[in-house]
C-alpha positions in Angstrom: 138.9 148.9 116.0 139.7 148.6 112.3 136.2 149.1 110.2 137.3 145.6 108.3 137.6 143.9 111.7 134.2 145.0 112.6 132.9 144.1 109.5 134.4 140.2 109.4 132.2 139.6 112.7 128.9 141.1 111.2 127.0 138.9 109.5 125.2 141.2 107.0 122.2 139.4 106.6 121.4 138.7 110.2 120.2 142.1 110.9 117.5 141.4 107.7 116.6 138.5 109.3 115.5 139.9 111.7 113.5 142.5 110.5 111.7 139.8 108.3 110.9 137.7 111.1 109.7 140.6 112.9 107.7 141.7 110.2 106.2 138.5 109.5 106.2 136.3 112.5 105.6 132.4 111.8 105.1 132.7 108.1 109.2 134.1 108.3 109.8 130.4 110.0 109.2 128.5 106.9 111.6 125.6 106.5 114.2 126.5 104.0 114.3 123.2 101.9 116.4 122.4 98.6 114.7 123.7 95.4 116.4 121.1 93.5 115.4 117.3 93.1 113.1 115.5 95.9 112.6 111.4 96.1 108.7 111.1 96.8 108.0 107.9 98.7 107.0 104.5 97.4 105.6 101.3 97.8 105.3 98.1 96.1 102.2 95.5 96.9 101.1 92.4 95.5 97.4 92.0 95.2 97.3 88.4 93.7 98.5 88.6 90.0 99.1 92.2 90.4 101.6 94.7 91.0 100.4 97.9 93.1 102.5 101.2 93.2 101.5 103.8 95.5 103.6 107.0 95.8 102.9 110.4 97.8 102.7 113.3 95.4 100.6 115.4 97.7 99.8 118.7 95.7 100.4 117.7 92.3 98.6 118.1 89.8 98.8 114.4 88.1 96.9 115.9 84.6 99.9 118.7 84.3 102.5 117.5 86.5 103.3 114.1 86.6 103.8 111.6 83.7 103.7 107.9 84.0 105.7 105.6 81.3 106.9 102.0 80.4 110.1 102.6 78.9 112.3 99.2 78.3 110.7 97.3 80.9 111.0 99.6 83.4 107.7 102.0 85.2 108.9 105.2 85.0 107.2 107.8 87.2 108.3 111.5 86.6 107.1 115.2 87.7 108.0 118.5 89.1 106.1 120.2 91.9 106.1 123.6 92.7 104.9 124.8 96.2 103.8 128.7 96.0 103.1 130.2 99.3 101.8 133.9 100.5 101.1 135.6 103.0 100.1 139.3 103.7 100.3 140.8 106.9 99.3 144.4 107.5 99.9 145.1 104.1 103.5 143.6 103.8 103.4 140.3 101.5 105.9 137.5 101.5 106.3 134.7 99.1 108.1 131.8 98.8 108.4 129.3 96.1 109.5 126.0 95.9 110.3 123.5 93.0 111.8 120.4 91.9 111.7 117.3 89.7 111.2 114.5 90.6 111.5 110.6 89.2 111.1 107.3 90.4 111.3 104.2 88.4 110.5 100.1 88.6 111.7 97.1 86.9 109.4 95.1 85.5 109.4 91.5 84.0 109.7 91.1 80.2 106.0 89.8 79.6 104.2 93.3 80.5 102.9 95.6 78.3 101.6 98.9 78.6 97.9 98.4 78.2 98.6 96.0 81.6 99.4 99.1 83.2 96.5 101.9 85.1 96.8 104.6 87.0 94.5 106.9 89.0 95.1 110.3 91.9 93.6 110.3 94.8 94.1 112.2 98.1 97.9 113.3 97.3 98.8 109.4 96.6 99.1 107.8 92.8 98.6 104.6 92.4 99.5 102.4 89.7 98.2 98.8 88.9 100.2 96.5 86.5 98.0 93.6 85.6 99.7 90.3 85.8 102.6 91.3 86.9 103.3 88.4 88.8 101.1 85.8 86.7 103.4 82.9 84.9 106.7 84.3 87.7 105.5 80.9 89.7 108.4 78.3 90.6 107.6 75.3 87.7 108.6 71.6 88.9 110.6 69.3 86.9 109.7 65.5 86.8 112.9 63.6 87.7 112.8 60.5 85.9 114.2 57.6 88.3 116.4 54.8 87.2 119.7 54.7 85.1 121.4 57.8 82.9 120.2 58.0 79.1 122.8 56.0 77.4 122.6 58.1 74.7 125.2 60.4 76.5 127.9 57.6 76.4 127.3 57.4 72.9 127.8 61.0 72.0 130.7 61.2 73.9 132.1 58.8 72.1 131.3 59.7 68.3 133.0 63.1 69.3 136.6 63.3 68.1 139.6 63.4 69.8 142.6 66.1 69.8 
């Protein structure tokens, strides 16, 4: 057997993965997840005139980490977390780190501004509160007049010239 052939059925890192696992039992399990960009959930509530946005950011730091905007009638919620983890086992350390941006955004109607809008951290979830989100967006009813058309639109439509 050729030394290439051999070679094109090793994989070369397999026998390092094992040794890591070995070495490190669980903590070698950790889930290998993208480092790039993550969606963090949302949700959208009414609370009378009130918009509510809650989204999970467990971990963040909201001070240093996350930023909330209104830019052209849109909420804008962007970050990046970073996720640091190590462990040391009879004197052998591992560390992983994890990191990506992130950014979520809402429309909003014309008639909010940003002093409507407050936000506040708590227990991994940020919630934001746009005051009066909803007020004047109720359904407005238009008096029908009864009895005959306006003549007045028979009389326009006949000043107007012909081609």
């Amino acid at each position: 057997m050729s030394t290439l052939s051999l070679w094109a059925r090793r994989d070369p890192f397999a026998e390092f993965d094992a040794l890591v696992r070995n070495a490190f039992g669980p903590v070698a399990t950790w889930p290998a997840r993208r480092t790039t960009a993550f969606t963090p959930a949302a949700e959208v509530s009414r609370d009378g005139d009130d918009a509510v946005v809650r989204v999970e950011l467990p971990g963040l730091d909201p001070t240093n980490d996350v930023t909330v905007e209104l830019d052209r009638g849109r909420l804008v919620i962007r970050g990046e977390r970073r996720d640091e983890r190590t462990e040391e086992q009879d004197g052998r350390g591992l560390r992983e780190v994890r990191y990506g941006s992130f950014q979520r955004s809402f429309d909003l109607p014309a008639h909010v501004a940003a002093d409507a809008i407050s936000a506040s951290y708590d227990a991994g979830v940020l919630s934001i509160r746009v005051a009066g989100a909803y007020a004047g967006n109720q359904a407005q009813r238009i008096t029908i007049a009864s009895g005959t058309p306006s003549t007045n639109l028979a009389v326009e439509a006949a000043d107007q010239p012909t081609a």
